[in-house]
C-alpha positions in Angstrom: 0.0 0.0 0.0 1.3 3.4 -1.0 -0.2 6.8 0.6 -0.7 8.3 -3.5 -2.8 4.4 -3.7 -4.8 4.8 -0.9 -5.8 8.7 -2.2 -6.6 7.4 -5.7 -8.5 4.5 -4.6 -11.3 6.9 -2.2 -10.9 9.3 -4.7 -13.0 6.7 -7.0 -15.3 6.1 -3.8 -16.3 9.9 -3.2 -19.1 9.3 -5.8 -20.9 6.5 -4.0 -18.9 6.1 -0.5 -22.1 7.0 1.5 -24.5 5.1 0.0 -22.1 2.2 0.0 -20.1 2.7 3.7 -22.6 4.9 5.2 -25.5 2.7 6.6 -22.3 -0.2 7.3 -20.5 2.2 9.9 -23.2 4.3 11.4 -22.8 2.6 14.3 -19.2 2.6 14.7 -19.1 6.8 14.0 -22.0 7.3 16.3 -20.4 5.7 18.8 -16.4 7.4 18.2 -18.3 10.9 18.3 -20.2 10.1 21.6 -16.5 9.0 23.4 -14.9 12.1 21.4 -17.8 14.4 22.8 -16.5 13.3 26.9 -13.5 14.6 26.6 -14.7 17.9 24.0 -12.9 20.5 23.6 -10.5 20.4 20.2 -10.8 17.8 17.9 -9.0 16.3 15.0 -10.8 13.9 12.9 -8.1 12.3 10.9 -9.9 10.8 7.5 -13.0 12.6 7.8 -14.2 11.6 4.1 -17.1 13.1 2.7 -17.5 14.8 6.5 -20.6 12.2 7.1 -20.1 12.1 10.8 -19.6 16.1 10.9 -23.0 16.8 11.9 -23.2 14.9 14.8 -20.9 16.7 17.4 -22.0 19.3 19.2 -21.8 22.7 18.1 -19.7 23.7 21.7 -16.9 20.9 19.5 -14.2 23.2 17.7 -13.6 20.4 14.2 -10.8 19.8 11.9 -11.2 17.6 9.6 -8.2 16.1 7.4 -8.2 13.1 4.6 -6.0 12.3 1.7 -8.5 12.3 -1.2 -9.7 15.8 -2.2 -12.5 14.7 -4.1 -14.0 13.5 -1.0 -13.1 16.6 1.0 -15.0 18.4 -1.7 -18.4 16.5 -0.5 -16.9 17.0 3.0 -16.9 21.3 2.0 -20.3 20.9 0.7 -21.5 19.3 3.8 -20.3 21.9 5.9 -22.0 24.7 4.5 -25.0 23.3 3.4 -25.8 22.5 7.1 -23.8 25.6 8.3 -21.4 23.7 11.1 -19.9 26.7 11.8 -17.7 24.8 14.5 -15.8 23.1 11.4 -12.8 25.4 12.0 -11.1 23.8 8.9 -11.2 21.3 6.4 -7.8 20.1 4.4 -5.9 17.6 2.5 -3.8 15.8 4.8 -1.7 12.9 5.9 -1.9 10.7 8.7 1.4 9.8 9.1 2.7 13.6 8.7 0.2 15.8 10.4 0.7 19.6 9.8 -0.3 20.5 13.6 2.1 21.6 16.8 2.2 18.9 19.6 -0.5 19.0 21.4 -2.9 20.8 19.2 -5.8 18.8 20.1 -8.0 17.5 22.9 -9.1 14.5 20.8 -7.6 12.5 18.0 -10.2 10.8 16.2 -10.3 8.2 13.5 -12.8 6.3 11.8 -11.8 3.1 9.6 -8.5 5.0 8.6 -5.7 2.6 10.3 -6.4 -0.2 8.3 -6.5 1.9 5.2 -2.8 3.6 5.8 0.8 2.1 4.4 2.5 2.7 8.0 0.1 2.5 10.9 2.3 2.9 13.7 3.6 5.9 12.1 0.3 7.4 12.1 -0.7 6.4 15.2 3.1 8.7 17.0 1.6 10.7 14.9 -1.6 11.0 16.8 -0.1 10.4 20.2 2.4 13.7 19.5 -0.9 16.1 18.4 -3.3 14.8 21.2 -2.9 16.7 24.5 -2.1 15.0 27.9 -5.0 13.9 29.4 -6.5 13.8 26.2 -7.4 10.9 24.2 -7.3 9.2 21.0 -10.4 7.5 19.9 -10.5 4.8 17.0 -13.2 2.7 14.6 -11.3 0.0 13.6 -11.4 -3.2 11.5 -9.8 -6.1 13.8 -8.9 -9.1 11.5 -8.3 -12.6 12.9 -5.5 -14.0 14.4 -6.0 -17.7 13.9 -8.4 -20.1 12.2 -9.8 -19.9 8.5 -11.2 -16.2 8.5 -7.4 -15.4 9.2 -6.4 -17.3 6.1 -9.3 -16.0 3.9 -7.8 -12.0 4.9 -4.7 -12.9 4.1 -5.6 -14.0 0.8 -7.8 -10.9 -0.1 -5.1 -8.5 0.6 -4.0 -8.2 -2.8 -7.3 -7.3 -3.7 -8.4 -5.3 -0.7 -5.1 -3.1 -0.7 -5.7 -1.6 -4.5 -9.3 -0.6 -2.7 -7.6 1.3 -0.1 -7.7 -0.8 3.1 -6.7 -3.8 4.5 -8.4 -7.2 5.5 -5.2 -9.1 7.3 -4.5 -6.7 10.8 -4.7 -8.0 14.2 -5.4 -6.5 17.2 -2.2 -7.1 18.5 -0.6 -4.2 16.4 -2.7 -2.1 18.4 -1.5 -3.5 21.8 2.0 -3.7 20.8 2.1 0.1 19.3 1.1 1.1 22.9 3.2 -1.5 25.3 6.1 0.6 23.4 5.1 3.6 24.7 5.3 5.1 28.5 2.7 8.2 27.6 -0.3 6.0 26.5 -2.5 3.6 28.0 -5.1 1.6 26.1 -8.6 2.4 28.0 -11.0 0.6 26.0 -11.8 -1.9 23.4 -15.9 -2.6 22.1 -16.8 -4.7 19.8 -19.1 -3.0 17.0 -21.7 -4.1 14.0 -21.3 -5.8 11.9 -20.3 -8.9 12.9 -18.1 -8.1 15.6 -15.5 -7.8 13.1 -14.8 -4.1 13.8 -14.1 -2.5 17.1 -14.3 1.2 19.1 -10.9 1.4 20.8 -10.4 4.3 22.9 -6.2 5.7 24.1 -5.4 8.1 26.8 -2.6 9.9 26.6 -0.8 10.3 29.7 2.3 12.4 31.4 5.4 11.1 32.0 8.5 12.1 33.9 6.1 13.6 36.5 4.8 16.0 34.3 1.2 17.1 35.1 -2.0 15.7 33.4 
């Protein structure tokens, strides 16, 4: 997977990607806005697409939105001031694994089916950790493949497929787990299994001090 790949490939989604993805992860991006919306404050939504989940923060939320593909920022624009969310403070062409922002620009970190859809996860996931104030948190929708067993062998088969459509089948949970036990500032919080299936999951980082700084 290549980050010029992964643009191209949701580029040709922008078209249909709410009709096709919308109804499939409502429940996941309800349920990353509600935990996003306890902490409040600043948030980054890294991948926020056409900008479907926009809508349903509060208005008291200060937004950014970032995602690779500019065609489906352009919906994402549209959205935004068609439904006036004045509280969008920006909308841009980013990338994950090289975000534009000062440490600790945000309150929240959020990001919704993006880490399976990105060539260097853990890269992208410092990056979150460096953006995301202490005491703030970073909130995930996630697809959790399989470990063991024949579902595991059928995603590692489809990943030559799957990749040239922008996202991965074949990741386990474990690269999660791993990506934080190397890391003394952040502490894994929560894990919930989603729709459909159980094969996608809410996981939920704090980000704590270290060297007794303050939280």
């Amino acid at each position: 997977m290549s980050t010029d790949g992964v643009s191209q490939a949701y580029g040709r989604w922008a078209p249909v990607y709410d009709l096709v993805f919308g109804p499939v992860f409502k429940k996941g991006r309800s349920e990353a806005v509600i935990a996003a919306e306890k902490i409040g404050g600043r948030i980054l939504e890294v991948g926020v697409g056409t900008g479907i989940s926009l809508p349903e923060y509060s208005r008291s939320s200060r937004l950014v939105g970032i995602d690779i593909s500019d065609p489906m920022l352009d919906k994402a624009r549209e959205r935004v001031r068609k439904l006036k969310l004045h509280n969008v403070e920006d909308i841009r062409v980013g990338d994950a694994e090289a975000l534009e922002y000062e440490d600790e620009s945000f309150d929240v970190v959020v990001a919704q089916y993006v880490i399976t859809s990105v060539p260097n996860p853990e890269k992208a996931l410092d990056e979150f950790a460096r953006v995301c104030r202490v005491g703030g948190e970073i909130v995930i929708t996630t697809r959790v493949g399989a470990e063991t067993g024949v579902r595991d062998k059928i995603e590692r088969a489809l990943m030559p497929i799957t990749s040239r459509l922008g996202f991965r089948t074949e990741f386990p949970f474990s690269r999660y787990t791993d990506w934080a036990a190397g890391r003394d500032d952040i502490e894994l919080v929560e894990r919930r299994e989603l729709p459909p299936l159980g094969h996608f999951s809410l996981v939920r980082f704090a980000k704590r001090a270290v060297d007794g700084g303050k939280a």
